[in-house]
C-alpha positions as CSV (number, residue, x, y, z in Angstrom):
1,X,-42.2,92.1,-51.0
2,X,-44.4,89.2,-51.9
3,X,-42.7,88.2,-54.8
4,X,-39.6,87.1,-53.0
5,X,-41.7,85.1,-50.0
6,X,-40.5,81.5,-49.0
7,X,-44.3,80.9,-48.4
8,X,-45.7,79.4,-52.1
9,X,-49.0,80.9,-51.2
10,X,-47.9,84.3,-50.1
11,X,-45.6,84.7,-53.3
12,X,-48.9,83.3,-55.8
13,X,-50.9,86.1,-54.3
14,X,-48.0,88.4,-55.8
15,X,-48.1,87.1,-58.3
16,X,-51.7,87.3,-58.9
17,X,-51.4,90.9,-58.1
18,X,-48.6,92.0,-60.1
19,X,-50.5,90.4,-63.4
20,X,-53.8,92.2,-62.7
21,X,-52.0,95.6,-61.9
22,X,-49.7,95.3,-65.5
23,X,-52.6,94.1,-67.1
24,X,-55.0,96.6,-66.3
25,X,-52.5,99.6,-66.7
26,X,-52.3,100.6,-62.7
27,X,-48.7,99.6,-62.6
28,X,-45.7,100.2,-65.9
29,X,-42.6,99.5,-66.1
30,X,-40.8,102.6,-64.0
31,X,-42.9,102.0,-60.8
32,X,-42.0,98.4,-61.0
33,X,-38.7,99.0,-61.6
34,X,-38.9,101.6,-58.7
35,X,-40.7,99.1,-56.7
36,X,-37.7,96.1,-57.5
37,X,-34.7,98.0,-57.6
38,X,-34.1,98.6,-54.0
39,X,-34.9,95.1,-53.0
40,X,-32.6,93.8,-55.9
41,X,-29.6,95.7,-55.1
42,X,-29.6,95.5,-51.1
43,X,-28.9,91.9,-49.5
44,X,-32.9,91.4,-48.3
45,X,-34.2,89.7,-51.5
46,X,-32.0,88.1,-53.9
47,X,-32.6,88.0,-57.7
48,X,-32.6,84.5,-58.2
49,X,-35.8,84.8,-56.0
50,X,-37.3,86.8,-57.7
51,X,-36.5,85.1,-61.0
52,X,-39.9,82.6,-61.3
53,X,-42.2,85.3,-59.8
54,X,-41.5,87.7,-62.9
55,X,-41.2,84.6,-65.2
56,X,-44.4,83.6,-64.3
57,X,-45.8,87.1,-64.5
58,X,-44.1,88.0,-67.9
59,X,-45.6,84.7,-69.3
60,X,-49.3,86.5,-69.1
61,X,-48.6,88.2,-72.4
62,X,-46.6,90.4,-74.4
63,X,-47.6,93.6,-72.5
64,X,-46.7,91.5,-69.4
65,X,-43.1,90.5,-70.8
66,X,-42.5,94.3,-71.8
67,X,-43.2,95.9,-68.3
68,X,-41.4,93.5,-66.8
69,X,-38.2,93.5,-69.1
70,X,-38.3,97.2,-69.2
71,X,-38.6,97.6,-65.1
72,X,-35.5,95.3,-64.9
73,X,-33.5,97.6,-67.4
């Protein structure tokens, strides 16, 4: 999960993915929320991790902010 990796790099590369795959309709809110939920809920990946990740993600635009909010429902 690239999202939640101590390495700034690796986790801006998730980053970069996750906006190009909301933004051009490959990814919507249930398969991220399928993707996040496991990691969320199990003691591997905290949220608070994953907190500036999706910020920064969310922050792309308002179809961004609505996959994400929706996959985190």
């Amino acid at each position: 999960m690239g999202l939640g990796c101590k390495e700034v790099q690796q986790r801006t590369l998730a980053v970069d993915a996750l906006i190009a795959t909301i933004g051009d309709g490959r990814l919507d809110a249930d398969a991220l929320g399928t993707a996040l939920g496991p990691w969320i809920f199990s003691s591997l990946l905290s949220a608070a991790r994953l907190a500036t990740p999706l910020e920064t993600a969310a922050s792309e635009s308002p179809r961004h902010l609505r996959v994400i909010s929706d996959a985190l429902e």
